[in-house]
N, C-alpha and C positions, 0 to 999 in steps of 0.2 A: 683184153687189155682195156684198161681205163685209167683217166685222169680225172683232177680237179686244179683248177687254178685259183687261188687264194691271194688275199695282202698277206704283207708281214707280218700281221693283227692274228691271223688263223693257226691257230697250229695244226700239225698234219695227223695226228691222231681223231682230230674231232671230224676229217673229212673221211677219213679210213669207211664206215659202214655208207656212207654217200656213193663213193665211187664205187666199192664191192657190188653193191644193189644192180649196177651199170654194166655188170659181167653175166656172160650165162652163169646160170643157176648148178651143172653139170659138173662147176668148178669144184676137183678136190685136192688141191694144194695153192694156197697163196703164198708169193712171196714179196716181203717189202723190206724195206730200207727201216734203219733202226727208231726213226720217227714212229714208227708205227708200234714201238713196244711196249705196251700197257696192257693190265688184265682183262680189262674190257675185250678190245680186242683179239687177245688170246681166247678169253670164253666165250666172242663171239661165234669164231669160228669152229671153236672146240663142241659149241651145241648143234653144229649142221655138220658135223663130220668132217670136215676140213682140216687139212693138215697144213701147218703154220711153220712158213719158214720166214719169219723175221728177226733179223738182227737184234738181240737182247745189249742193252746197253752195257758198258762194261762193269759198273758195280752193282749190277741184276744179283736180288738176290735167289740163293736158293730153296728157299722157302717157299709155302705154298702163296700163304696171305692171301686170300682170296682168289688164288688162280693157279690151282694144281696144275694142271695143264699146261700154264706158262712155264712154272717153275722145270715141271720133268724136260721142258724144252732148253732151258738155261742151260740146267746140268748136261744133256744130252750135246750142247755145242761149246761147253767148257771140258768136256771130256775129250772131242778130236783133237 
């Protein structure tokens, strides 16, 4: 587990790879809050083998646009 403490000023996307760094290495599934839903983030974790459970915003689209990996996640938690 890990944090970061931010102002108002930060958004929580841009601290996402700050605190991940902060966790064992061992880690293969992260999960976050829907702050955290950008394709960066998706392909971050999608190039170290990490399996990504964060909450996709609600008009996430389906598409890839730059982050196959995010997208097949969209669809896979708009399908339960």
């Amino acid at each position: 587990m890990s944090l970061s403490i931010t102002d108002e000023h930060s958004h929580d996307t841009t601290e996402f790879r700050k605190v991940f760094n902060l966790i064992p290495s061992k880690s293969k599934i992260v999960y976050g809050k829907g702050a955290y839903d950008s394709r960066s983030n998706f392909n971050f974790l999608h190039s170290r083998g990490i399996d990504a459970v964060i909450l996709p915003r609600e008009n996430s689209s389906t598409l890839s646009r730059g982050s196959p990996y995010r997208a097949k996640i969209v669809r896979r938690m708009r399908n339960e």
